[in-house]
RODO-2510 file (C-alpha; in nm, 4 decimals, decimal comma):
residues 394
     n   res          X          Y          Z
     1     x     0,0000     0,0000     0,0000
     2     x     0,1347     0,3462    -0,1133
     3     x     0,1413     0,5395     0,2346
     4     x     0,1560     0,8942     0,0297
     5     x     0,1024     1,0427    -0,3240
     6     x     0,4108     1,0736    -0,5013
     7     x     0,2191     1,3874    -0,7129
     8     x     0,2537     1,5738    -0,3412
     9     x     0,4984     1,7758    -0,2832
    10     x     0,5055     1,6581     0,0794
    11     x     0,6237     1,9067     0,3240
    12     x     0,8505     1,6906     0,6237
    13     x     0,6716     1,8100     0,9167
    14     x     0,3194     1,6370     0,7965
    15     x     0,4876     1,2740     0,6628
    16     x     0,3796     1,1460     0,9929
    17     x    -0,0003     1,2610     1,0424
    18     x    -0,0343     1,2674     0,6267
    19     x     0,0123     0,8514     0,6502
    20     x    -0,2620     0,7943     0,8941
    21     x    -0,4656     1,0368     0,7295
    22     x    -0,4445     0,8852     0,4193
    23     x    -0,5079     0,5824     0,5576
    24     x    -0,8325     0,6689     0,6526
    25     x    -0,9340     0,9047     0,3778
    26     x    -0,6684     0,9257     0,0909
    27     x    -0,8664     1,1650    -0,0983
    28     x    -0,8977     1,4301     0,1119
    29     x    -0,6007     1,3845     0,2812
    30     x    -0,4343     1,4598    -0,0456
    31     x    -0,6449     1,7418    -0,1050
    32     x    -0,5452     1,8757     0,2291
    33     x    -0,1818     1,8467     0,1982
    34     x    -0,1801     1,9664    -0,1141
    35     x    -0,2579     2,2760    -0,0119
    36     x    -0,0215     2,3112     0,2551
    37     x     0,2365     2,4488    -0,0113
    38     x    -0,0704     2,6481    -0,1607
    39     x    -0,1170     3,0680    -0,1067
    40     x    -0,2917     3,2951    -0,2838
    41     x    -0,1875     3,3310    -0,6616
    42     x    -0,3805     3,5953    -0,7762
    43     x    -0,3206     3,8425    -0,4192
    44     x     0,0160     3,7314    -0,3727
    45     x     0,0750     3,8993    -0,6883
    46     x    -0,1170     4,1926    -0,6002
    47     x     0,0698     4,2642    -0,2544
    48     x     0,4065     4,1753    -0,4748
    49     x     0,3300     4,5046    -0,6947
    50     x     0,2143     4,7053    -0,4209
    51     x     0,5377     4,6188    -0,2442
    52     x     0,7650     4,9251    -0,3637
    53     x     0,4744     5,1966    -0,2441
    54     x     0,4361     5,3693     0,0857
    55     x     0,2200     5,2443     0,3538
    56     x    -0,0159     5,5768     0,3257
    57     x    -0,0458     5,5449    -0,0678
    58     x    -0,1844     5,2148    -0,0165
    59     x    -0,4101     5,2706     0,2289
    60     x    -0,6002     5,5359     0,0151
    61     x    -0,5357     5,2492    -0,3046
    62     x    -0,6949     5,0513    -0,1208
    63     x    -0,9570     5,2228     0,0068
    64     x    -1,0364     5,3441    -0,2839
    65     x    -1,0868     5,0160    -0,4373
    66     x    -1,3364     4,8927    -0,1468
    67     x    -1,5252     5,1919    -0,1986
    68     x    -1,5604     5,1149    -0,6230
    69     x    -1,3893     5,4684    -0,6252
    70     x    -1,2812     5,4734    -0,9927
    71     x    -1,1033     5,8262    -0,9829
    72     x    -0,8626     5,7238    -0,6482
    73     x    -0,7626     5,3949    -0,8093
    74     x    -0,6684     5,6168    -1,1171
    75     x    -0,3022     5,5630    -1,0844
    76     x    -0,2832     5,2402    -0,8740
    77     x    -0,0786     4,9055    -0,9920
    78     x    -0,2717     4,7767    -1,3080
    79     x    -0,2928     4,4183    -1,1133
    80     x    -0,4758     4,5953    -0,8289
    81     x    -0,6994     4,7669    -1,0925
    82     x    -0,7801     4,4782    -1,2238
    83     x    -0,8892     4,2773    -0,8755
    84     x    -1,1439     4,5867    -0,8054
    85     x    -1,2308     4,6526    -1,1290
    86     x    -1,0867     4,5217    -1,4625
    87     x    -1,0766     4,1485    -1,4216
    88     x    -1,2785     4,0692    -1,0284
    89     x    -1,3334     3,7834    -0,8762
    90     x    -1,7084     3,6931    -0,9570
    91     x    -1,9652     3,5548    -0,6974
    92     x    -2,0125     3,2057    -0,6864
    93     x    -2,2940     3,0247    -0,8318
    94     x    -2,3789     2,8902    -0,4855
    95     x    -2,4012     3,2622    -0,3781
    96     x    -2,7348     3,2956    -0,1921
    97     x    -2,7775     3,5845     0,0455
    98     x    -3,1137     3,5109     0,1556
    99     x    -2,9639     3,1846     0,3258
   100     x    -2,7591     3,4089     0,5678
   101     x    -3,0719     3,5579     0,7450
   102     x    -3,1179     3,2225     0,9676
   103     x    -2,7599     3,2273     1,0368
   104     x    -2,7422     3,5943     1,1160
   105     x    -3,0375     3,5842     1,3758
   106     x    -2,8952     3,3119     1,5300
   107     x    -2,5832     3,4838     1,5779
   108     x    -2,7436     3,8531     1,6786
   109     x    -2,8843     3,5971     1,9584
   110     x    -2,5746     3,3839     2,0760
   111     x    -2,3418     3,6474     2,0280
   112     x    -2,1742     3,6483     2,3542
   113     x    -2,1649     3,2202     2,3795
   114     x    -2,0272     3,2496     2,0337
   115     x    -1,7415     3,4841     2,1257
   116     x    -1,6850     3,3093     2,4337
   117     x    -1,6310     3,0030     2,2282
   118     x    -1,4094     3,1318     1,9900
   119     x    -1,1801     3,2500     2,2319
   120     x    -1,2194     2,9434     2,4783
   121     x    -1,2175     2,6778     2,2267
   122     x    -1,2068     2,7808     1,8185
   123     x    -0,9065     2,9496     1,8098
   124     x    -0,7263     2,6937     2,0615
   125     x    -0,8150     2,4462     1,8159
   126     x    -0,6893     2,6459     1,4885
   127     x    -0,3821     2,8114     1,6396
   128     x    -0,2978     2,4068     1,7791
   129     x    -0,1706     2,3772     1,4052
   130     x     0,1396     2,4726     1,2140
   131     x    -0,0610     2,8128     1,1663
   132     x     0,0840     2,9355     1,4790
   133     x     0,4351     2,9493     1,3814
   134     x     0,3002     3,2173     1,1206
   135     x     0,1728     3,4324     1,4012
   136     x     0,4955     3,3386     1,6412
   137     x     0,7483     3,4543     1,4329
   138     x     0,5533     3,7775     1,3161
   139     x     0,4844     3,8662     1,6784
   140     x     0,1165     3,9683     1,5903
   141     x    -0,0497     3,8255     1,8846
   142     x     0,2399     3,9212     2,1541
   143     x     0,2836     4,2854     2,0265
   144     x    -0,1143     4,4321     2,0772
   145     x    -0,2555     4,0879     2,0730
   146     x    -0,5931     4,2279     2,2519
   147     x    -0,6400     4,4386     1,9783
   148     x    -0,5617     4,1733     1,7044
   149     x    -0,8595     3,9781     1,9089
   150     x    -1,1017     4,2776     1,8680
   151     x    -1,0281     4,2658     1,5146
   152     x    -1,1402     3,9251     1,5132
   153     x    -1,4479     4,0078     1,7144
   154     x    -1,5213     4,3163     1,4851
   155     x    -1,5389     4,0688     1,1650
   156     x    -1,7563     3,8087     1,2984
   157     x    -1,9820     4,0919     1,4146
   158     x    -1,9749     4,2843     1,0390
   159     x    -2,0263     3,9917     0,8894
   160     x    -2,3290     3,8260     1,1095
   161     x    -2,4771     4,1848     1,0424
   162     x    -2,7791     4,2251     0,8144
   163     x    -2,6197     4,3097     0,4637
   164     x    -2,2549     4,3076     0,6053
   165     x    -2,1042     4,0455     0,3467
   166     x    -2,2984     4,2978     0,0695
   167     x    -2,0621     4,4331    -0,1950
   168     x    -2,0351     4,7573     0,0372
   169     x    -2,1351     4,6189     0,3730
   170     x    -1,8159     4,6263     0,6639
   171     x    -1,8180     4,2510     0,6588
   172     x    -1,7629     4,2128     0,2640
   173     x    -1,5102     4,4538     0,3238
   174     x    -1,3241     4,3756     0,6315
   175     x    -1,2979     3,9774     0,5045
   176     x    -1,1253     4,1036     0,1788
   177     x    -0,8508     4,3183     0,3516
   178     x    -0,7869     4,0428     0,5699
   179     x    -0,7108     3,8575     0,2320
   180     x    -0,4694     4,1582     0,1595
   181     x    -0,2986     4,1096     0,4909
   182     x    -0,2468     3,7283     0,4947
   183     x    -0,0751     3,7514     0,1162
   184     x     0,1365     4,0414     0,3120
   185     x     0,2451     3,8201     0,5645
   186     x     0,3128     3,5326     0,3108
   187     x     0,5511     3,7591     0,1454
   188     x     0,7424     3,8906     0,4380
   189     x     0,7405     3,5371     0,5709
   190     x     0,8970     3,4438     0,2717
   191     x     1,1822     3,6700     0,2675
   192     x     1,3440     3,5480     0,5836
   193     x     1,5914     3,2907     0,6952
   194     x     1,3596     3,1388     0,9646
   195     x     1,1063     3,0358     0,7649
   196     x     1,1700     2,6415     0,6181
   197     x     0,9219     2,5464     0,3606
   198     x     1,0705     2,2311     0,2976
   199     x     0,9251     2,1519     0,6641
   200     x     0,6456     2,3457     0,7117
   201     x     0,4898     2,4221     0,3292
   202     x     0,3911     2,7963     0,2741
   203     x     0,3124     3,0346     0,5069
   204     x    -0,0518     3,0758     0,5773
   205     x    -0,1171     2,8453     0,3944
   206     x    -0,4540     2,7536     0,1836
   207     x    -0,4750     2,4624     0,3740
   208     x    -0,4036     2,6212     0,6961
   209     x    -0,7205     2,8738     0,5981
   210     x    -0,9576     2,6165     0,4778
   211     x    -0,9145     2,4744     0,7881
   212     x    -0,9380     2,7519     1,0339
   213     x    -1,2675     2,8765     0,8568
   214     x    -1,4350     2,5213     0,8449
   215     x    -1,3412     2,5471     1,2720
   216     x    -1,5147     2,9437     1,2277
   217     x    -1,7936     2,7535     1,1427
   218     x    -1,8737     2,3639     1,2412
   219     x    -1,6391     2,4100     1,5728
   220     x    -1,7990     2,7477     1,6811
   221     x    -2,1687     2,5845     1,6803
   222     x    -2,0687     2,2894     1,8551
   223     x    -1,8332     2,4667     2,1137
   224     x    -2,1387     2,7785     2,1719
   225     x    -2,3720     2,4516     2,2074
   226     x    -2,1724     2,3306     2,4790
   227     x    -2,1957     2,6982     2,6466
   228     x    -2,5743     2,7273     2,6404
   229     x    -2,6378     2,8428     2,2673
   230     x    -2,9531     2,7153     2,0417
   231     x    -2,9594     2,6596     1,6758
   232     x    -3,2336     2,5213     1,4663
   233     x    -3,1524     2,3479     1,1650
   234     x    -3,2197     2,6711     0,9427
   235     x    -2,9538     2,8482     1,1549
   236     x    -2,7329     2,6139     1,1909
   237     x    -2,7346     2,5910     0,7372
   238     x    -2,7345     3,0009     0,7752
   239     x    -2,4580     3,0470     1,0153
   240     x    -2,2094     2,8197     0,7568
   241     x    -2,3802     3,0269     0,4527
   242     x    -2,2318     3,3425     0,5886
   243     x    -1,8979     3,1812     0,6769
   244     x    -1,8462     3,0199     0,3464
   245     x    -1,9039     3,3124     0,1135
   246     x    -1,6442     3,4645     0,4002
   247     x    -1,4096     3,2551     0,3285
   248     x    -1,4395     3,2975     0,0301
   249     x    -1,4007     3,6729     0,0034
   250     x    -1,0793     3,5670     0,2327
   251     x    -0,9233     3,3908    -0,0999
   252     x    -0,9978     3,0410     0,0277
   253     x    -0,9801     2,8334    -0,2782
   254     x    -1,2895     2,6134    -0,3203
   255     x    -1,1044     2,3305    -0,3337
   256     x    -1,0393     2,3148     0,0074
   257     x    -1,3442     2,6073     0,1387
   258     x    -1,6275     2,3863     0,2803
   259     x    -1,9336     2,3236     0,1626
   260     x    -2,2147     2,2667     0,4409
   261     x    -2,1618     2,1925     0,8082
   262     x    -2,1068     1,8017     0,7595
   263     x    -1,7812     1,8805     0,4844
   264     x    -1,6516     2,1182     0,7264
   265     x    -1,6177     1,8865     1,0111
   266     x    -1,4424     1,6281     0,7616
   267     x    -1,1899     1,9003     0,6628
   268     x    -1,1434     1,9609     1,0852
   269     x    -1,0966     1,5405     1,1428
   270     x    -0,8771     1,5205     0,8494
   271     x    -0,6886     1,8391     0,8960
   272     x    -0,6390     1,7776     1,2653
   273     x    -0,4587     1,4354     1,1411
   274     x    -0,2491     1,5687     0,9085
   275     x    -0,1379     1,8079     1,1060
   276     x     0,1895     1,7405     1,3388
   277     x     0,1416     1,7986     1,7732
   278     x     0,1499     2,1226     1,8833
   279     x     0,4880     2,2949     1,8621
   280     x     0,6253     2,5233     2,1178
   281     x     0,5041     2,8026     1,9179
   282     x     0,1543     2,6656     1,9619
   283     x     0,1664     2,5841     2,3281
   284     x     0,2856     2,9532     2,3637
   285     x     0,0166     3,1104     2,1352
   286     x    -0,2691     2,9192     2,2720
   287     x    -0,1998     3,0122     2,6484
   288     x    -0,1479     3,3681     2,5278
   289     x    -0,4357     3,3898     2,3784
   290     x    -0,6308     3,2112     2,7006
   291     x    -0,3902     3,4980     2,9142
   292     x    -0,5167     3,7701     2,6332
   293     x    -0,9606     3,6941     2,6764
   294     x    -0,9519     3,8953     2,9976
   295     x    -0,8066     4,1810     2,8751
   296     x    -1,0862     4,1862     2,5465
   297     x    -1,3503     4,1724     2,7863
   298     x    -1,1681     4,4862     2,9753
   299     x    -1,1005     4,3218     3,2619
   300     x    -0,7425     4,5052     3,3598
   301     x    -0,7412     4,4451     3,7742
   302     x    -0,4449     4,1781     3,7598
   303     x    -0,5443     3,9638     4,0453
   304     x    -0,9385     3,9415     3,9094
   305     x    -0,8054     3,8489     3,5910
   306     x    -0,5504     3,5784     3,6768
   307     x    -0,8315     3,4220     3,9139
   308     x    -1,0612     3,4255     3,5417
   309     x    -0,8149     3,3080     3,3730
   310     x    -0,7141     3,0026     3,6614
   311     x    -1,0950     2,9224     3,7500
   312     x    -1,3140     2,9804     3,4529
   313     x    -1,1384     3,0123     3,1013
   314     x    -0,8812     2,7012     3,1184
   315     x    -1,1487     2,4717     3,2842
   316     x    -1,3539     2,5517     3,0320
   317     x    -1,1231     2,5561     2,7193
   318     x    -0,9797     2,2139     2,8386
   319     x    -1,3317     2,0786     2,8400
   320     x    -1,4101     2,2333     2,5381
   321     x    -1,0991     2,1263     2,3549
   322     x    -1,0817     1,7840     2,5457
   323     x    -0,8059     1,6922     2,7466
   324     x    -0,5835     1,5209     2,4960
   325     x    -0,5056     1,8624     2,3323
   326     x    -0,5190     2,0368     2,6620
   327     x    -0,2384     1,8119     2,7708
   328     x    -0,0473     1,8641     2,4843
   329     x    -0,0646     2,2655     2,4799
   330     x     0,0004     2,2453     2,8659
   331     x    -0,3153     2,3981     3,0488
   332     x    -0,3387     2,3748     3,3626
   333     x    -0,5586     2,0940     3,5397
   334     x    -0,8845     2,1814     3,6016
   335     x    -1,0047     2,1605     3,9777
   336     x    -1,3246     2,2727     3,8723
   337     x    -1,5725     1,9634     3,8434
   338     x    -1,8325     2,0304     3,5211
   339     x    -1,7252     2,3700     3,4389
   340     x    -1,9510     2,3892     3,1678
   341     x    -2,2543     2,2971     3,4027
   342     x    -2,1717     2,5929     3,6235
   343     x    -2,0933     2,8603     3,3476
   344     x    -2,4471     2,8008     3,2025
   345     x    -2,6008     2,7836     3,5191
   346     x    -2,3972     3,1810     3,6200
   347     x    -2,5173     3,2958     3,3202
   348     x    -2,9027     3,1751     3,3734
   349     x    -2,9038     3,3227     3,7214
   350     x    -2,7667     3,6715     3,5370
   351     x    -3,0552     3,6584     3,3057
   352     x    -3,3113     3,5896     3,5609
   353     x    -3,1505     3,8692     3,7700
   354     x    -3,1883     4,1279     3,4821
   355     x    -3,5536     4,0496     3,4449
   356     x    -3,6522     4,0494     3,7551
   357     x    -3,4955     4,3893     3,8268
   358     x    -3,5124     4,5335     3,4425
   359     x    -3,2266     4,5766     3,3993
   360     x    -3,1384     4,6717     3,0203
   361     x    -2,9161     4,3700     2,8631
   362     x    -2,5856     4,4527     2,7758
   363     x    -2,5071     4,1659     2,5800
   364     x    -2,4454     4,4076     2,3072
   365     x    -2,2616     4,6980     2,4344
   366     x    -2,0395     4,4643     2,5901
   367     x    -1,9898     4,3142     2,2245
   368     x    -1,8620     4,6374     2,0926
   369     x    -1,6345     4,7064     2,3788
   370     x    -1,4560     4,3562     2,2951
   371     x    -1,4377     4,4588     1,9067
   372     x    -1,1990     4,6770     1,7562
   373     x    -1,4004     4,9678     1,6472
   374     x    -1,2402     5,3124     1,5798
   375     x    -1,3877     5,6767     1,5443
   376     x    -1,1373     5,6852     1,2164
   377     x    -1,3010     5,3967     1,0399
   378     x    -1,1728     5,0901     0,8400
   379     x    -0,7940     5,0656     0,7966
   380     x    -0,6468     4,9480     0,4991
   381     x    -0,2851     4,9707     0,6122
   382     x    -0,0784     4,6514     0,5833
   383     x     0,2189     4,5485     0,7882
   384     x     0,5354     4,7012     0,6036
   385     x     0,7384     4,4239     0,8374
   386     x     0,7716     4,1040     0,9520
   387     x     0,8233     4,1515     1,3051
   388     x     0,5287     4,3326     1,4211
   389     x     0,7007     4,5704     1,6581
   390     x     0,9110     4,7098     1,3386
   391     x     0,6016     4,7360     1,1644
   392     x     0,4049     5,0936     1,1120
   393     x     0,0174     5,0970     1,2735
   394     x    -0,1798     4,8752     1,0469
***
């Protein structure tokens, strides 16, 4: 029996998860590897040609082309010109926007269980891949990683907003400049020493985004279940609408983007066993992040946050995640027996306590302190270097 392809080109690190992979699934295992050496053609290229300009001159390129501003993209790149205008990317037949509604209600209604689970337990699970050396090396989660986290907050709440992933909705907007930025960090990435393709295939990977937004979606509904969240089955098809055309937008090729919540949770299985243990940059990033929540939530008083972070968010990431991984990124043991059962059961007793005294919610104002909105508007800046504290404000 063949343990691998020899079409592949097989980076070293995933020769070990790759062969039992395969072994269960040698299609999609394939398909997954294969795009572990995959970017982003077309905005590699784009970022490539807007290399030589200044930050600023970018920013107002690039704004320019969100905004379908004809006369400000006047003397921009021609491969630019032609992404916004000349020669764009066209919807996708499967394009429906009526079936985000269900998905957007449902997530105007979990909001807070969702975020909680994307901090507790979705990003533990993506950042648990070769991802994180991306993110370790560039520094972007160490230098103003709460803010990096409110940008991450801000998307999911533009595009799980009525109209957001329209052509000139925030969410449509905000998931193509993070397309910009990931083909910027590709080509920085590149141009260093540290970096070892031969090892670790390209940086950020197609593979390493297919995956991440098939754990935006499946892994968010089943970890915001666990927290107390409802979905019917309308919602539940709604809530992966919205994150598919997302991805999508992101420059997620569909040959690894998921299709419905069932292919997305194949892509996680299969993806998980491709991928190598965590490395130390993963056991660093995921604890950071865990260290970071606190501080989203604006909770700055160092001893209430370390008891947060001790009592409630690792007992109930390590549940979340299961212990296996837990183990393996180092969290701490939990001495908190069914954390899960008393999280829902504090939050229950909060609602009930707002009723009762009528109390407005504030589900939703504390939603926008935890996002990374700004009186100025959406940045378009990209990060002129790869080590974030070089970099200019992007």
């Amino acid at each position: 029996m063949t343990l691998y392809s020899p079409q592949i080109e097989l980076p070293t690190d995933y020769i070990p998860g790759y062969e039992k992979a395969r072994a269960l699934d040698p299609e999609r295992a394939d398909n997954y590897i294969s795009h572990t050496t995959i970017g982003d053609p077309v905005m590699d290229a784009v970022v490539e040609e807007l290399a030589e300009l200044p930050q600023e001159k970018v920013h107002q390129f690039l704004q320019a082309g969100m905004d379908e501003d004809r006369d400000g993209m006047r003397n921009s790149p021609q491969l630019l010109r032609d992404f916004f205008f000349d020669a764009p990317q066209s919807d996708p037949d499967w394009l429906d926007h009526d079936a985000f509604k269900p998905g957007v209600r449902a997530f105007q209604r979990n909001s807070v269980l969702i975020l909680s689970a994307f901090v507790t337990g979705v990003l533990i699970d993506g950042f648990s891949t070769l991802i994180s050396k991306s993110f370790a090396q560039t520094g972007r989660i160490f230098d103003n990683g709460v803010w990096r986290l409110k940008q991450n907050n801000r998307h999911q709440m533009e595009i799980f907003w009525p109209g957001g992933l329209d052509r000139h909705g925030d969410g449509w907007k905000l998931s193509v400049r993070i397309r910009f930025v990931h083909a910027q960090i590709r080509r920085l990435l590149a141009q260093t020493e540290e970096w070892e393709d031969d090892a670790w295939g390209v940086p950020v990977s197609a593979a390493h985004l297919g995956y991440s937004i098939a754990c935006f979606a499946a892994r968010t509904i089943k970890h915001s279940e666990a927290l107390g969240a409802h979905y019917s089955p309308e919602e539940r098809d709604g809530f992966h609408a919205v994150w598919r055309y997302a991805g999508y937008l992101m420059g997620i090729p569909e040959t690894i983007l998921f299709t419905d919540e069932s292919h997305a949770l194949h892509i996680y299985r299969i993806g998980s066993m491709c991928e190598p243990p965590p490395t130390q940059e993963a056991i660093i990033m995921t604890n950071a992040l865990i260290n970071s929540a606190p501080l989203v939530a604006g909770i700055t008083d160092t001893g209430e946050r370390r008891k947060l972070v001790r009592n409630v968010i690792y007992p109930i990431s390590r549940t979340l995640i299961g212990n296996d991984l837990a183990d393996q990124l180092r969290f701490p043991p939990s001495r908190l027996p069914f954390p899960l059962f008393w999280f829902r059961l504090d939050r229950r007793i909060q609602q009930l306590r707002a009723r009762l005294l009528r109390e407005v919610p504030k589900n939703f104002s504390a939603l926008l302190e935890a996002s990374a909105y700004s009186d100025a508007g959406l940045s378009y800046r990209l990060p002129d270097h790869v080590y974030s504290e070089q970099s200019k404000q992007w």
